[in-house]
C-alpha positions in Angstrom: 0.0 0.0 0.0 1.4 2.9 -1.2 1.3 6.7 0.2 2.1 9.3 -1.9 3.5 11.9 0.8 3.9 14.6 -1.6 0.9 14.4 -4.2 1.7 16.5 -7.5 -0.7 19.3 -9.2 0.5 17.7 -12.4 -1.2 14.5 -14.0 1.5 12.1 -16.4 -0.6 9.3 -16.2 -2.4 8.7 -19.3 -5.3 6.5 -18.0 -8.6 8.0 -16.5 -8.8 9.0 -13.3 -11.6 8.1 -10.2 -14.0 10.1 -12.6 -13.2 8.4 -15.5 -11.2 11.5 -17.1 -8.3 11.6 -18.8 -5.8 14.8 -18.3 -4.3 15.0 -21.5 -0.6 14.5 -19.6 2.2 12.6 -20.2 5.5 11.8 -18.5 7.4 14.3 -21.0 4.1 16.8 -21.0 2.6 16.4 -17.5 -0.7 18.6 -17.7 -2.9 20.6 -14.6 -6.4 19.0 -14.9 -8.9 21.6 -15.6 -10.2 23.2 -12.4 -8.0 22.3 -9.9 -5.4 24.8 -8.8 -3.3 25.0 -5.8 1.2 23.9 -5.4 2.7 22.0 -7.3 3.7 19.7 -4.6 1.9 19.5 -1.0 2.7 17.3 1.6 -0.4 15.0 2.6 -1.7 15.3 6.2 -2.4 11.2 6.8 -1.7 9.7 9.7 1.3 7.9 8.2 2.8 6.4 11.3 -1.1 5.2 12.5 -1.6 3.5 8.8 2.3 1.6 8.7 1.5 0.9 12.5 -1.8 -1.1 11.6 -1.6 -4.6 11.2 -2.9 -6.0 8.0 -1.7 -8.3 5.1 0.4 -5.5 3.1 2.8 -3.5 3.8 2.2 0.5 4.4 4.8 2.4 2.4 5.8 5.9 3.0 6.8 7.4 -0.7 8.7 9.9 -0.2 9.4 10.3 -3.5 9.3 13.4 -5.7 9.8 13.9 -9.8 10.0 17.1 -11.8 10.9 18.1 -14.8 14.0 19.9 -13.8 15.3 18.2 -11.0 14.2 14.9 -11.6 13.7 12.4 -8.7 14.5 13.6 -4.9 13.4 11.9 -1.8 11.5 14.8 0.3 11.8 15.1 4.2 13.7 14.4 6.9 15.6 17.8 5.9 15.7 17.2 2.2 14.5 19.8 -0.4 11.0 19.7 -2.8 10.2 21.6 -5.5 7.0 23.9 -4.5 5.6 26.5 -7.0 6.1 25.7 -11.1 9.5 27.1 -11.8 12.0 24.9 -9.9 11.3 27.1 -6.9 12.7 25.1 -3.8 12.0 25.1 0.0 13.7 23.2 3.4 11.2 20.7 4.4 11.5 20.8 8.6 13.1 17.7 9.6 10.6 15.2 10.4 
């Protein structure tokens, strides 16, 4: 069971999504979906220690991953940097 700790503005994928809608994206042309707006990257507010703490039959992975364009693929936290904003703007994360 994947979480995606920092979810992206930007759709790649090109299959629909829970509506059944496609974003027009790819992974060389990721597109915003009409109507939503907001940072390009935000960290999710799940309880992430709860979930990986719960027994069950799969595993509870925190992705901590991050892609972009410019920078390519970073892990985020624990001090590291992430890409915020849509020009390869950059903030510290707090150390987690």
């Amino acid at each position: 069971f994947d979480l995606e700790r920092f979810p992206g503005l930007r759709r790649s994928a090109e299959t629909p999504d829970n509506r059944n809608v496609t974003s027009g994206g790819s992974q060389t042309s990721p597109q915003v979906p009409p109507g939503l707006a907001g940072p390009e990257f935000l960290e999710f507010t799940l309880p992430a220690a709860a979930m990986a703490a719960t027994p069950g039959r799969w595993q509870v992975r925190d992705n901590r991953r991050v892609t972009s364009l410019e920078r390519g693929e970073v892990i985020a936290g624990g001090g590291a940097q992430r890409r915020h904003g849509g020009r390869g703007v950059w903030r510290r994360l707090p150390v987690q």
